[in-house]
C-alpha positions as semicolon CSV with decimal commas, in nm:
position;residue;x (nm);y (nm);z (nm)
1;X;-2,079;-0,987;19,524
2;X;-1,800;-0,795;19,693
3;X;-1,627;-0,729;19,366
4;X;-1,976;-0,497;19,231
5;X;-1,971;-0,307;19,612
6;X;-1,604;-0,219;19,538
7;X;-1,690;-0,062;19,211
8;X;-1,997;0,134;19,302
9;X;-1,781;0,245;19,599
10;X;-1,497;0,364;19,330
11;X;-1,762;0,535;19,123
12;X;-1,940;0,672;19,423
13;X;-2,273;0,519;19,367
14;X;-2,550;0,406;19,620
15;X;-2,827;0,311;19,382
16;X;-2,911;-0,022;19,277
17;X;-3,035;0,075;18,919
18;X;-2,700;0,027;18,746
19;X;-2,578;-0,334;18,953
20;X;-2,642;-0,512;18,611
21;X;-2,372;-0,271;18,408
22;X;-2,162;-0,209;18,643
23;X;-2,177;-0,607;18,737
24;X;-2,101;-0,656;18,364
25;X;-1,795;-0,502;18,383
26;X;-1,632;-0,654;18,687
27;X;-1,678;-0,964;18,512
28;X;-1,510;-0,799;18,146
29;X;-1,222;-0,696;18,378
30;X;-1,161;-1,011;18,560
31;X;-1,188;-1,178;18,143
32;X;-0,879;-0,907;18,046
33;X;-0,710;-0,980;18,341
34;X;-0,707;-1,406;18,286
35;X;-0,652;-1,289;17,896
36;X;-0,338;-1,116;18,027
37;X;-0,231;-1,477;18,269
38;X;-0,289;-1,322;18,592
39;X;-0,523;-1,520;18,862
40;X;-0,640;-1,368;19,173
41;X;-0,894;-1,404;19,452
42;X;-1,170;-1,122;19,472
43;X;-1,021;-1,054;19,798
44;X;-0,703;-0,986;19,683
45;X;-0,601;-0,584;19,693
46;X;-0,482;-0,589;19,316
47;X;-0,744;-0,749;19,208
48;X;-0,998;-0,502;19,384
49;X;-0,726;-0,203;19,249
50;X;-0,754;-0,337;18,871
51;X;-1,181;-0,332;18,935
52;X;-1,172;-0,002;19,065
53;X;-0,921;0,133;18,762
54;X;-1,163;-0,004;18,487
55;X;-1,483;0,097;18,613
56;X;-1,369;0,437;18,632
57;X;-1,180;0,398;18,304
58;X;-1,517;0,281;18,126
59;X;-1,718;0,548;18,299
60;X;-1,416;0,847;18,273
61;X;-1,465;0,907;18,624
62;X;-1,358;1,307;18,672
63;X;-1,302;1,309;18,322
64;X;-1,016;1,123;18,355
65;X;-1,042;0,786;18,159
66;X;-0,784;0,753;17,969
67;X;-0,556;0,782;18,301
68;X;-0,759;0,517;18,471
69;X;-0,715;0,305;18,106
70;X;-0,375;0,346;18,148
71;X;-0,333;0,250;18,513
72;X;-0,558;-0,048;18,465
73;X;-0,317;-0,179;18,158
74;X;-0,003;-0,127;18,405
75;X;-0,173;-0,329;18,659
76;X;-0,288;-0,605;18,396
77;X;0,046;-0,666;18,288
78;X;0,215;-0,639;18,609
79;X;0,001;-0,892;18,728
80;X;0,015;-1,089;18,455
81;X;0,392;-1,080;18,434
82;X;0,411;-1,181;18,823
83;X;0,472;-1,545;18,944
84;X;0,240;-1,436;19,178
85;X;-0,039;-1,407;18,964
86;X;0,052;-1,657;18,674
87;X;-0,212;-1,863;18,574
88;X;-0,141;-2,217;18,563
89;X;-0,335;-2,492;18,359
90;X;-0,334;-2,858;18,366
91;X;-0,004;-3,018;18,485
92;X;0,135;-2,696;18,607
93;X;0,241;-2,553;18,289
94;X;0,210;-2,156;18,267
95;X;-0,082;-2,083;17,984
């Protein structure tokens, strides 16, 4: 999963032994990020951005979590405020 190598690269961690947590919350950030209406691929830079932001916020990389909190909020709702990222359900109609 590309998504769980670009957060173990953002907290700096080679080991294996934490793939399960830290794949656990890739998957709660991509779940706040649809909450918030934005889509995006796992290839896509803001996406990866928003990943690294919230790993490090849940893990207060450098003792510094409640600055990655609140750059991961400022991406989430930039994102989700973006007709670039809108989600869009059935007939085209934002959710």
């Amino acid at each position: 999963m590309a998504l769980l190598d670009v957060a173990k690269t953002a907290l700096r961690l080679s080991t294996t032994a934490l793939d399960g947590e830290i794949s656990d919350e890739v998957d709660a950030c991509l779940l706040r990020l649809h909450i918030a209406g934005a889509a995006g691929a796992d290839e896509d830079p803001l996406v990866k951005d928003a990943v690294r932001a919230y790993v490090r916020w849940q893990h207060d990389f450098c003792g510094r979590g409640s600055e990655w909190k609140a750059c991961f909020e400022a991406l989430r709702d930039a994102m989700g405020l973006s007709d670039d990222y809108r989600q869009t359900g059935g007939a085209g109609n934002d959710l």
